[in-house]
C-alpha distance (Angstrom), angle and dihedral (degrees) to the residues before:
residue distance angle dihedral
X1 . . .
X2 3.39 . .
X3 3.63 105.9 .
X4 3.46 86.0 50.3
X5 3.79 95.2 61.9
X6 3.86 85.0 45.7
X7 3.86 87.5 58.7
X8 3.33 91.5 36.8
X9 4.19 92.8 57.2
X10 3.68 86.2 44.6
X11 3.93 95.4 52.7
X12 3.65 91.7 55.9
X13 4.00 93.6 44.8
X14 4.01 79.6 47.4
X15 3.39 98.1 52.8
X16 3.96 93.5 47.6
X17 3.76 94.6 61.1
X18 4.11 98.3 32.3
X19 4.03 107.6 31.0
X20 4.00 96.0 98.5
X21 3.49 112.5 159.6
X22 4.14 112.1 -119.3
X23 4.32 82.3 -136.3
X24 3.70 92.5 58.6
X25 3.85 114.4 96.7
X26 3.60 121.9 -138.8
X27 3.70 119.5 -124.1
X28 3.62 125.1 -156.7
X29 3.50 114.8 -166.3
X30 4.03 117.5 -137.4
X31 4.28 97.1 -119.7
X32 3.35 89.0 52.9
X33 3.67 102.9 64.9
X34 3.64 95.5 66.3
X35 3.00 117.3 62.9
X36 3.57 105.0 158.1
X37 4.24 88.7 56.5
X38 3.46 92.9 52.9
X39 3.72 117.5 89.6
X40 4.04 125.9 -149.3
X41 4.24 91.3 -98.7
X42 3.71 94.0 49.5
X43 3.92 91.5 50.6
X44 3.68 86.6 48.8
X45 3.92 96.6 56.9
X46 3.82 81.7 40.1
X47 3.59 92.7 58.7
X48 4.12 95.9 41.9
X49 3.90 92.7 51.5
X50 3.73 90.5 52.3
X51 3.69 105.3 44.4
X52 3.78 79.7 47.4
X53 3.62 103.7 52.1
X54 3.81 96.7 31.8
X55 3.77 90.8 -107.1
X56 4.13 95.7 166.8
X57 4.14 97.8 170.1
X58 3.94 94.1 37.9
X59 4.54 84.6 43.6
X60 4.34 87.2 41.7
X61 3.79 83.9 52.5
X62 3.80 96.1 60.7
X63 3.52 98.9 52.5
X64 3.60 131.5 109.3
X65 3.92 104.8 -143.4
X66 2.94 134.3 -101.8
X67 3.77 100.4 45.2
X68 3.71 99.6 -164.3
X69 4.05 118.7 -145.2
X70 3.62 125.4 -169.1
X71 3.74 115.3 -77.8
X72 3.19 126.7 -72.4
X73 3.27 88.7 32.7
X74 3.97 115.9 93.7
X75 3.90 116.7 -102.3
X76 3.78 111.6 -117.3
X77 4.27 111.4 -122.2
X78 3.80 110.7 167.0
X79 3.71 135.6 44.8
X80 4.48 77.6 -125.5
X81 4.42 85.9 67.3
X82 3.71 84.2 35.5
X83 3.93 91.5 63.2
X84 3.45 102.3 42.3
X85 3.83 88.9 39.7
X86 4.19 93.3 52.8
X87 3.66 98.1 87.0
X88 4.02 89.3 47.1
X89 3.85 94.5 46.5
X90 4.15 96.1 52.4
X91 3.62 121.1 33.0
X92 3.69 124.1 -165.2
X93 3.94 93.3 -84.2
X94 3.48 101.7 52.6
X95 3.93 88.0 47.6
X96 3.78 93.6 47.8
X97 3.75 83.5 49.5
X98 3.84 91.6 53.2
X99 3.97 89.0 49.7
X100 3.98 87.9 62.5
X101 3.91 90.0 50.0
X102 3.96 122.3 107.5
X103 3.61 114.7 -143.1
X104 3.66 85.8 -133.1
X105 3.86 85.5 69.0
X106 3.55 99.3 78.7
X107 3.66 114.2 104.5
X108 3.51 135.8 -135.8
X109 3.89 114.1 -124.0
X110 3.92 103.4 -172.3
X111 3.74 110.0 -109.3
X112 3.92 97.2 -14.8
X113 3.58 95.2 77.6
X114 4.24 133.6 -118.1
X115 3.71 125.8 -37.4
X116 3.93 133.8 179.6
X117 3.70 133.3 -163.3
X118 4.20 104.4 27.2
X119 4.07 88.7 -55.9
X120 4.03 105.6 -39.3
X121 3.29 94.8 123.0
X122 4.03 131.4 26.4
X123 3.78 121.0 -170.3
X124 4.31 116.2 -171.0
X125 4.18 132.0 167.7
X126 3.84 91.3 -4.6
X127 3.89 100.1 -43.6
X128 3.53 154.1 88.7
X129 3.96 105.9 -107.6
X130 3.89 105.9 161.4
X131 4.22 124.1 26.3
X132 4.84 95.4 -177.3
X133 3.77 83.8 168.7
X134 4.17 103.3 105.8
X135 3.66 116.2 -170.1
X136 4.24 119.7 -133.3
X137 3.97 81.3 -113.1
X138 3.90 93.5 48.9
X139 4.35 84.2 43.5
X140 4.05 93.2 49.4
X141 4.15 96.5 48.1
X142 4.36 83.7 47.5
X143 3.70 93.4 47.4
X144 3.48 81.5 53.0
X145 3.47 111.3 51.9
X146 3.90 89.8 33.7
X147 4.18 83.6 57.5
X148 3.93 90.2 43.2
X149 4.22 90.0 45.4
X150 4.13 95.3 47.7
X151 4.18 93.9 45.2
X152 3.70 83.3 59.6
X153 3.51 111.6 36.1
X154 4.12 112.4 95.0
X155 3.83 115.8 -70.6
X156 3.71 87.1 -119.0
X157 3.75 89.0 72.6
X158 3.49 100.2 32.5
X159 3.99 115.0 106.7
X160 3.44 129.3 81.8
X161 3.51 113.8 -21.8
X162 4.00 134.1 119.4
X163 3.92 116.4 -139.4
X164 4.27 118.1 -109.8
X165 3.64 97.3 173.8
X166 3.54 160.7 -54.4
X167 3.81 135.6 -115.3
X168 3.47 127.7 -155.2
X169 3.65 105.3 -148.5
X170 3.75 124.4 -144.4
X171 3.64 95.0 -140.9
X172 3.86 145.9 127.2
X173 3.97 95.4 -139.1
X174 3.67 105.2 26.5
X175 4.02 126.2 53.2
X176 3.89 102.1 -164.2
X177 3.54 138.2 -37.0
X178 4.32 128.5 -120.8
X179 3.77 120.3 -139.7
X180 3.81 113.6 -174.9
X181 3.84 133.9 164.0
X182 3.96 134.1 -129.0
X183 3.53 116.9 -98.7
X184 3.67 92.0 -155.8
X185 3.93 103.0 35.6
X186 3.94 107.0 50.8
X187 3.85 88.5 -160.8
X188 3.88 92.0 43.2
X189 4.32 117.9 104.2
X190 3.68 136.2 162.7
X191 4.27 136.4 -164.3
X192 3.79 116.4 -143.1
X193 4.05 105.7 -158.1
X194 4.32 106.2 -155.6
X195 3.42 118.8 -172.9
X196 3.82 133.1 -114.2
X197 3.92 113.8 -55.4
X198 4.29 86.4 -3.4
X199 3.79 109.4 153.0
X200 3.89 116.8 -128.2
X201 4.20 87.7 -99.8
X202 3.49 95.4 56.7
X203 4.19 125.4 98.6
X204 3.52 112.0 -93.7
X205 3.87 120.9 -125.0
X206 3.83 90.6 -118.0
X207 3.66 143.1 -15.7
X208 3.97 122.8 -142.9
X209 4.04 118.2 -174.3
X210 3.99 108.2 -151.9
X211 3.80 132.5 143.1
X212 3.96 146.5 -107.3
X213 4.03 123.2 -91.3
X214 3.78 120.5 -171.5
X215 3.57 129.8 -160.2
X216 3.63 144.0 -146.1
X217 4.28 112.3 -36.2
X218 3.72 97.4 -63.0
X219 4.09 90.0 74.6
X220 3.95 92.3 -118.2
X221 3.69 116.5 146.1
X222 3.80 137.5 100.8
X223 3.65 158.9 -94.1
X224 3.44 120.8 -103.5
X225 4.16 132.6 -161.6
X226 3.59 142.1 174.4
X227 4.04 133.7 165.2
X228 3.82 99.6 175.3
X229 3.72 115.8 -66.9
X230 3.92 86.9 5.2
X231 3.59 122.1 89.7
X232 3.98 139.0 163.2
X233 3.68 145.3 169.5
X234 3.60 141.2 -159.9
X235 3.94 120.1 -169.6
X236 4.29 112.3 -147.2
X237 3.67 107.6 -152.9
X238 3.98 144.2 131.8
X239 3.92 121.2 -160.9
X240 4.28 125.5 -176.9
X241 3.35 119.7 -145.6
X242 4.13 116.1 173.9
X243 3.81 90.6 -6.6
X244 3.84 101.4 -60.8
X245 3.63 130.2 119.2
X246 4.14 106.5 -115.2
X247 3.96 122.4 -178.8
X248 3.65 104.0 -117.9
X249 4.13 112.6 -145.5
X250 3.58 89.2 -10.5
X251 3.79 102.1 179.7
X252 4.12 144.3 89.7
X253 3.36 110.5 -119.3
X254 3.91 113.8 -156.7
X255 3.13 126.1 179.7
X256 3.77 109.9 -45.6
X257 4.12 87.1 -20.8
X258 3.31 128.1 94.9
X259 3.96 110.0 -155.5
X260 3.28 122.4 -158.3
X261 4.16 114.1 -127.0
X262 4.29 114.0 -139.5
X263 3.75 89.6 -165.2
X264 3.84 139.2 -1.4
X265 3.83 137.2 179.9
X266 3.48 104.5 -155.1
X267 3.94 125.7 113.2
X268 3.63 120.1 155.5
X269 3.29 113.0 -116.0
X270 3.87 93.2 -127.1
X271 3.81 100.2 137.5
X272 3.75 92.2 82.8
X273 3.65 86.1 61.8
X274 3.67 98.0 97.7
């Protein structure tokens, strides 16, 4: 029963970003197609006018892909999700908050690009590449799949802990790895290693506690765990190179094996470091 409300939570988020109707036509709007002509100020009007006037294929034009949300909540990867997931993203306060903006608000942040509003919204080499801002809507469907993932994950994990992310491992022994964070101790996280084709409710194979190291101004750095002789890293990071979105260090590395990750969640939330 309760895996099948967690699928059932994910469904719905699923069919949010994906269900595009095959009668719909696609519209490209003419400022988005080049990029490489467009400089940081125009994409920054660009992306004011169409948060403001609801512009979802002229906004899903802007963006660099993915846009990463907060685990559990699915990652966005086409300017298709993007559409459908507009209206979900921005509610009508943040947009009527937009509308008051100046474009002269935007501020410079050295090398890391332009941001507005304390963080919410990060603009870098002609496109959108982090949205922080979470609407109530976006906050209700995560508090509801994180609910729906911790009632049936293993008691042995159960307690109080907030999810951070999961990796799907490409690997013949293990199936994907947990990271979650301490409730109670902000500096405080753990890995959960599952084995190959394991479901989320099953025992993991181990469980290390460890911490979080940033790097340099960009929020890089890694996760670090040990349990005795046992130890393991993952590094969190994101670098650009010629305008697309490239996993940086991408990989688990346990023990003396370095496991390559299919998918992750996790971006640091280092553009409100400013």
């Amino acid at each position: 029963m309760k895996r099948n409300m967690i699928f059932a939570l994910l469904s719905m988020l699923t069919m949010t970003l994906c269900c595009c109707s095959n009668n719909n036509k696609k519209t490209e709007c003419v400022d988005c197609k080049a990029l490489e002509h467009r400089s940081d100020e125009e994409t920054c009007q660009l992306i004011f006018n169409s948060i403001a006037n609801g512009d979802k294929e002229t906004f899903a034009g802007l963006v660099r892909y993915p846009l990463y949300r907060q685990y559990p909540l699915k990652n966005v990867y086409t300017k298709d999700e993007m559409v459908k997931y507009f209206d979900f993203l921005f509610d009508d306060e943040f947009r009527n908050a937009i509308r008051s903006l100046k474009l002269d608000e935007w501020q410079v942040v050295g090398w890391r690009g332009f941001t507005i509003m304390s963080g919410e919204l990060w603009e870098d080499g002609g496109e959108l590449v982090t949205v922080n801002y979470s609407s109530p809507a976006e906050q209700r469907l995560r508090d509801s799949l994180i609910k729906a993932e911790f009632d049936a994950l293993h008691p042995s994990l159960q307690g109080d802990r907030t999810p951070i992310d999961r990796l799907m491992l490409a690997d013949d022994v293990y199936g994907f790895a947990r990271i979650d964070k301490s409730t109670v101790s902000d500096t405080l996280y753990r890995l959960s290693l599952f084995a190959k084709n394991a479901e989320i409710g099953d025992k993991p194979v181990a469980c290390l506690n460890g911490y979080a190291q940033y790097e340099g101004n960009m929020g890089d750095g890694y996760f670090y765990f040990k349990s005795q002789d046992t130890v393991a890293s993952y590094n969190f990071g994101c670098k650009h190179e010629e305008g697309v979105s490239v996993d940086a260090w991408n990989y688990l590395h346990w023990m003396d094996k370095s496991i390559p990750c299919r998918d992750h969640y996790y971006q640091i939330d280092r553009q409100r470091q400013i």
